[in-house]
TORDO-326552 format. One line per field, with one value per residue (C-alpha): chain; residue number from 1; x, z, y. Coordinates in steps of 0.2 Angstrom, whole numbers. Last residue first. Layout:
<pts>
chain	c(A; ...) .
resi	c(NUM; ...) .
u	c(X; ...) .
w	c(Z; ...) .
v	c(Y; ...) .
</pts>
This chain:
<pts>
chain	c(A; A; A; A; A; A; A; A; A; A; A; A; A; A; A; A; A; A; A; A; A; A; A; A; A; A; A; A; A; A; A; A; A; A; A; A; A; A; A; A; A; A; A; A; A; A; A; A; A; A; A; A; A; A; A; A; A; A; A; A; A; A; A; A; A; A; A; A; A; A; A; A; A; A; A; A; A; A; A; A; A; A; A; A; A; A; A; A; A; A; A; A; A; A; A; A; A; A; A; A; A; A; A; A; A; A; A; A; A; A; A; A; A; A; A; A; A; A; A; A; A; A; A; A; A; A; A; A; A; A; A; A; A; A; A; A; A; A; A; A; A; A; A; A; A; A; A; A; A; A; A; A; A; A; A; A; A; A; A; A; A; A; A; A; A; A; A; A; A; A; A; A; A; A; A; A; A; A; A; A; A; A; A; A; A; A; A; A; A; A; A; A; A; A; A; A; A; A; A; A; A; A; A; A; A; A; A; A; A; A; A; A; A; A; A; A; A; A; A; A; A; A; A; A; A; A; A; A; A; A; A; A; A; A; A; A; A; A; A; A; A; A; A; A; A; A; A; A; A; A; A; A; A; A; A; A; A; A; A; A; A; A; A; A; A; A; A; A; A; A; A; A; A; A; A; A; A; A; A; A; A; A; A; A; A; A; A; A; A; A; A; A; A; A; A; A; A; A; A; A; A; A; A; A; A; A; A; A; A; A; A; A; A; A; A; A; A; A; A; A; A; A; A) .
resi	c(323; 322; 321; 320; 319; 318; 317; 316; 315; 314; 313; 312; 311; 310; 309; 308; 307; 306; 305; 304; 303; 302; 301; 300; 299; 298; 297; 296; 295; 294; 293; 292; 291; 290; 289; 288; 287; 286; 285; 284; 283; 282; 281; 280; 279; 278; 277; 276; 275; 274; 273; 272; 271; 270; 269; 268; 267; 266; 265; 264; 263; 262; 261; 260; 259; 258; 257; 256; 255; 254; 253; 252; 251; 250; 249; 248; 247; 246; 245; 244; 243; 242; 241; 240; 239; 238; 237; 236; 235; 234; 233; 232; 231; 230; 229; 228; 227; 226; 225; 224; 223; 222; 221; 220; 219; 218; 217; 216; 215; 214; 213; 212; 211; 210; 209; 208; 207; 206; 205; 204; 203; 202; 201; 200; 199; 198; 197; 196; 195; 194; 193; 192; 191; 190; 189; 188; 187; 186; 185; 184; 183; 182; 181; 180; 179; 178; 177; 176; 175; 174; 173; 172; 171; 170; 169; 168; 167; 166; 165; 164; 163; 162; 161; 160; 159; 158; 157; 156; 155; 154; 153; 152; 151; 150; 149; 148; 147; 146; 145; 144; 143; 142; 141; 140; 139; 138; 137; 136; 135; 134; 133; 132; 131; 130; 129; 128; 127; 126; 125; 124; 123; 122; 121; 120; 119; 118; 117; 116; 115; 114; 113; 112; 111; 110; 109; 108; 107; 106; 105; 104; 103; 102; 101; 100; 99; 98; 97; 96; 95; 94; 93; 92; 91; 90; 89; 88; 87; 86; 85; 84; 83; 82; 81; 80; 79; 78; 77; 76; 75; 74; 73; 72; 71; 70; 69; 68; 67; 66; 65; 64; 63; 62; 61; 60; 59; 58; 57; 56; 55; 54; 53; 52; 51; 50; 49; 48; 47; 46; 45; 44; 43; 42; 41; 40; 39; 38; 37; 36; 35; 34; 33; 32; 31; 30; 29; 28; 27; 26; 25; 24; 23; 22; 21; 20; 19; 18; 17; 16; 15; 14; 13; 12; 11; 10; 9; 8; 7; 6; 5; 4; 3; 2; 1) .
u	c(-62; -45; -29; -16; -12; -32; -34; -32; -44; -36; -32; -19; -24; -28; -41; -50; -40; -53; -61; -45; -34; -45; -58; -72; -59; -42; -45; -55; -37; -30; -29; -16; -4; -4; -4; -23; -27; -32; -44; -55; -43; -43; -24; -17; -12; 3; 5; -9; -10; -15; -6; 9; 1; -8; 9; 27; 35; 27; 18; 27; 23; 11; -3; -3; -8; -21; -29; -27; -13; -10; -22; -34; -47; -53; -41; -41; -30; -31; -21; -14; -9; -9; -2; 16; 11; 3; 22; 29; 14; 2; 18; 20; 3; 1; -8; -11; -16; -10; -19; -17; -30; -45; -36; -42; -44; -27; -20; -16; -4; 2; 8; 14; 27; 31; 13; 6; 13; 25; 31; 41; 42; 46; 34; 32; 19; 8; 4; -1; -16; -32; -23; -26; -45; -56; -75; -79; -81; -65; -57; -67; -53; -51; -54; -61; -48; -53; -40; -26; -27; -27; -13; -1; -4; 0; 4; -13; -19; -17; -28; -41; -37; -43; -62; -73; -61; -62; -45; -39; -54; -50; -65; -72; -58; -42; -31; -31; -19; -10; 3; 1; 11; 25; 32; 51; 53; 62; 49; 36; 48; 52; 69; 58; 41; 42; 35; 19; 7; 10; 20; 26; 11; 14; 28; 28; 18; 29; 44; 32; 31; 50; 55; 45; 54; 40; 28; 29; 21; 7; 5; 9; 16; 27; 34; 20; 20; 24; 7; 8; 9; -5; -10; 2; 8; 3; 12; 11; 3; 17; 30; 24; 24; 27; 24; 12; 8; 7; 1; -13; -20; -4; -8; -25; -29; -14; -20; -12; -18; -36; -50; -45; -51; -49; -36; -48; -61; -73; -63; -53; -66; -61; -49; -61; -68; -67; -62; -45; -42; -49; -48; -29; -28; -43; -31; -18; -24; -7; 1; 18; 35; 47; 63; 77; 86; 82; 65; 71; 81; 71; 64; 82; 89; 77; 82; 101; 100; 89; 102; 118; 107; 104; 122; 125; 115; 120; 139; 134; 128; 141; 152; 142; 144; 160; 164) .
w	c(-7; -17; -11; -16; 2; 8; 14; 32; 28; 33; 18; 8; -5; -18; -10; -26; -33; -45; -55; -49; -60; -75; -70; -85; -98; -99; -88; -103; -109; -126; -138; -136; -145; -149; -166; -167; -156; -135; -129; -123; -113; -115; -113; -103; -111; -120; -126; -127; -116; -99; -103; -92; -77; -79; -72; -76; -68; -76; -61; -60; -76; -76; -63; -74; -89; -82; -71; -87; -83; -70; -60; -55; -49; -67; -81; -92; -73; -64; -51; -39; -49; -45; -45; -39; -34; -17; -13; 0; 10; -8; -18; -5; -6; 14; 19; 37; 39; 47; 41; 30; 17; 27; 34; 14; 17; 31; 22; 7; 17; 27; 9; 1; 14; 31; 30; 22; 5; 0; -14; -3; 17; 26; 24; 14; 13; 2; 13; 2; 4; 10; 3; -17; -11; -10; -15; -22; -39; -48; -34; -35; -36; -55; -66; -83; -85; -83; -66; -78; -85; -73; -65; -77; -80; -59; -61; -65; -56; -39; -38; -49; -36; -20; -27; -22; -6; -1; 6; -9; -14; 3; 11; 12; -1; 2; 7; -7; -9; -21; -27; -12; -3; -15; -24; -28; -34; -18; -8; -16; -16; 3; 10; 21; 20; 33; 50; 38; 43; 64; 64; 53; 50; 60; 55; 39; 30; 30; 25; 11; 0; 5; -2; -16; -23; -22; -35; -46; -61; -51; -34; -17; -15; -1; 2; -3; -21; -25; -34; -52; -64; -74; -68; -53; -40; -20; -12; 8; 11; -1; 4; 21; 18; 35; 27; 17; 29; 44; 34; 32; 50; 61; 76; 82; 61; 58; 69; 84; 95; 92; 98; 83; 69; 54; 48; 55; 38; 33; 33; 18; 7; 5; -6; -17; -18; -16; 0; -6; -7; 8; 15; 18; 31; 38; 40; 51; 59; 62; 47; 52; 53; 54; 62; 49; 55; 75; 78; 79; 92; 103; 116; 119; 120; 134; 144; 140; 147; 164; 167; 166; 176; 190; 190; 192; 207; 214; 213; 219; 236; 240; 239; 250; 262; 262; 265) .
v	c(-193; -194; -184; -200; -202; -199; -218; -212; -196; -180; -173; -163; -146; -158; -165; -169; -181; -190; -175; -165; -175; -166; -154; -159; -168; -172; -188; -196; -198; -191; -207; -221; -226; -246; -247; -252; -238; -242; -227; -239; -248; -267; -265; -252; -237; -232; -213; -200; -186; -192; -210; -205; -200; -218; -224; -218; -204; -186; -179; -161; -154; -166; -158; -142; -150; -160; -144; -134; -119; -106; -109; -94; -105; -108; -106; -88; -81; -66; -56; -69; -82; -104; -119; -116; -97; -106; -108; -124; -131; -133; -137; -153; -159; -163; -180; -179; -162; -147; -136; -119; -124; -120; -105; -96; -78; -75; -92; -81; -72; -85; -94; -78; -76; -65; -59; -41; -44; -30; -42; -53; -50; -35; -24; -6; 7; -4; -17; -27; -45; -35; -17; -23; -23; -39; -38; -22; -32; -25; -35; -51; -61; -67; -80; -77; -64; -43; -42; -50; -33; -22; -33; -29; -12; -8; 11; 20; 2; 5; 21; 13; -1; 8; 15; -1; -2; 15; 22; 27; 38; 47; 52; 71; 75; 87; 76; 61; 49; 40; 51; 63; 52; 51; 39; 39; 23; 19; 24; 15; -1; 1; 8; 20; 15; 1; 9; 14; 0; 6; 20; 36; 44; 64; 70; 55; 66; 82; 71; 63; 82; 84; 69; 70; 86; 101; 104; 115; 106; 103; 92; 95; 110; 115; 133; 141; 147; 168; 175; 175; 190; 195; 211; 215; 202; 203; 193; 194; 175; 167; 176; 171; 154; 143; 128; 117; 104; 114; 128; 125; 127; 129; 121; 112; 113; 103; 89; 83; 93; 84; 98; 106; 91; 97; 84; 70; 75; 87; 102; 95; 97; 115; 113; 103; 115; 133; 145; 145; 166; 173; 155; 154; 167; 160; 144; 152; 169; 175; 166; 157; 165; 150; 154; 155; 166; 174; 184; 203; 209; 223; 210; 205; 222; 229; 211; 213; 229; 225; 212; 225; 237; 224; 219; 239; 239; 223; 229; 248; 241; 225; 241; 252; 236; 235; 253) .
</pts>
C-alpha cells in the first residue's frame, strides 16, 4: 500500500513538472525583453550599406574577435537598440520608415542622456571616470557631439583636426588662437587634449593636473624647480604673467614685459622711474624740471633685458633674477 502510494505521488510529480516545462516553452518572451535582429548588422546593411555609415567597419568597434565590441554582440544595434519596429517597418509611398530606438544626431535624436548612457556601457574608466558632474556633462553635451563613430579615425582624436572640434563651442579661444603669441595649436603642434581632459577632472578648468601650475610644468619642467631664488607669482599661478590661448605681447604675457612687471613692482627705487617721474641725477633722461622721460628700460624686453631669470635662479647672486 505504501509503496503504491510512493508510486502514484512521483508519477503525478513528474506530470506536474513535465506541464510547467510544455507551458514554459509556449509562453512568449517576458515584457519588455529586448528583441534584437536575427542576423545583427546584415540586417542593417540591406539598407545602410553607404558611407560614411559604413566607415565604421574600419575601426575597434568592428572588431569581433574583441567581446567587447558591438560587432562581437549585437552589431548595430548595441548602440542603437534593440529596434525591431525599426527593422520590420515597411511604410508606403512617401511615408517614413519607424527610427531606431536611439539616434544619434538629427532632429530626432534621442535625449542626451540617453545618447552618452549607451557610451559610457562600455567608456566609463580611466580619462572618462569624471564625466558625470563635469562641465560637458552638465551642459548637456553629448558624446556624439564631438565625436565621430562612423569615420575610419575620429577627426577628434587627431591632433591637427581636435580643435576645429573644440572650437565650434570654444569662440573665445579661436580667436585668441590667431594673436601674435600663441601655442602652436592651429600648427599641429600642441592639442586642446595635451593640457584638458575634457571628459571631466578634478581640478580647475578641466586641466589635466590638480592646478594650472603642474599642468603647465608637464611641457615646461624647467620652470618647475626648486630653485634658490623663487619669483613668487611664478611658484603661485602661471596666469599671473601669462594666457593660455593667445596673447598680442610675446610669450603669451598679458601685458608689455615693463608694464606688467609694475603692476606689482611699484615701491620706490628705479621701478618708479620706468615711466617717467624722478630720476637720479646726471641721468640722461633728467628734464630741466626735473621729471623724467620714459626709461630706456621700456624698450627691447624691458625688466627682462636685465632680469632675465625671471622664473627664479640658482646662482647665489641671483636674488634680484639677473644673470
Amino acid at each position: 500500500m505504501i509503496r503504491n502510494g510512493l508510486l502514484f505521488g512521483l508519477a503525478v510529480g513528474l506530470a506536474m513538472t513535465l506541464g510547467a516545462v510544455a507551458n514554459a516553452a509556449d509562453t512568449p518572451a517576458t515584457a519588455g525583453t529586448p528583441i534584437y535582429a536575427d542576423k545583427g548588422e546584415q540586417t542593417c546593411l540591406k539598407c545602410h550599406d553607404d558611407a560614411p555609415l559604413t566607415e565604421i567597419f574600419k575601426t575597434p568597434h568592428a572588431v569581433k574577435g574583441d567581446a567587447r565590441t558591438p560587432a562581437a554582440n549585437h552589431g548595430c544595434e548595441s548602440c542603437h537598440g534593440a529596434s525591431p519596429e525599426h527593422v520590420a517597418s515597411r511604410p508606403a509611398k512617401g511615408e517614413k520608415k519607424v527610427l531606431p530606438t536611439v539616434r544619434f544626431s538629427g532632429p530626432n535624436a534621442s535625449p542626451v542622456a540617453d545618447r552618452n548612457a549607451v557610451c559610457l556601457t562600455c567608456h566609463e574608466n580611466t580619462n572618462r571616470i569624471n564625466w558625470q558632474g563635469s562641465k560637458h556633462d552638465t551642459n548637456d553635451v553629448a558624446c556624439t557631439t564631438c565625436h565621430t563613430v562612423h569615420a575610419a579615425k575620429d577627426p577628434v582624436l587627431v591632433k591637427a583636426t581636435q580643435p576645429d572640434t573644440c572650437f565650434s563651442c570654444h569662440a573665445r579661444q579661436r580667436a585668441e588662437s590667431f594673436e601674435l603669441s600663441h601655442h602652436p595649436v592651429r600648427e599641429g603642434k600642441v592639442a586642446c587634449a595635451d593640457c584638458h581632459n575634457v571628459h571631466g577632472a578634478p581640478g580647475p578648468k578641466m586641466l589635466k593636473e590638480f592646478t594650472l601650475n603642474e599642468t603647465c610644468y608637464t611641457c615646461h619642467a624647467d620652470k618647475r624647480g626648486p630653485l634658490l631664488w623663487e619669483h613668487e607669482p611664478v611658484r603661485e599661478d602661471c596666469s599671473t604673467c601669462h594666457t593660455a590661448h593667445g596673447s598680442t605681447q610675446v610669450a603669451l604675457l598679458k601685458r608689455r614685459p615693463s608694464f606688467l612687471c609694475v603692476s606689482c613692482h611699484q615701491n620706490g627705487g628705479h621701478q618708479s622711474s620706468v615711466f617717467g617721474g624722478s630720476v637720479l641725477p646726471g641721468s640722461p633722461t633728467v628734464q630741466p624740471n626735473n621729471v623724467g622721460a620714459v626709461s630706456t628700460r621700456v624698450l627691447a624686453r624691458g625688466c627682462v633685458n636685465c632680469h632675465s631669470q625671471i622664473h627664479g635662479s640658482n646662482n647665489p647672486q641671483g636674488g634680484f633674477f639677473t644673470r
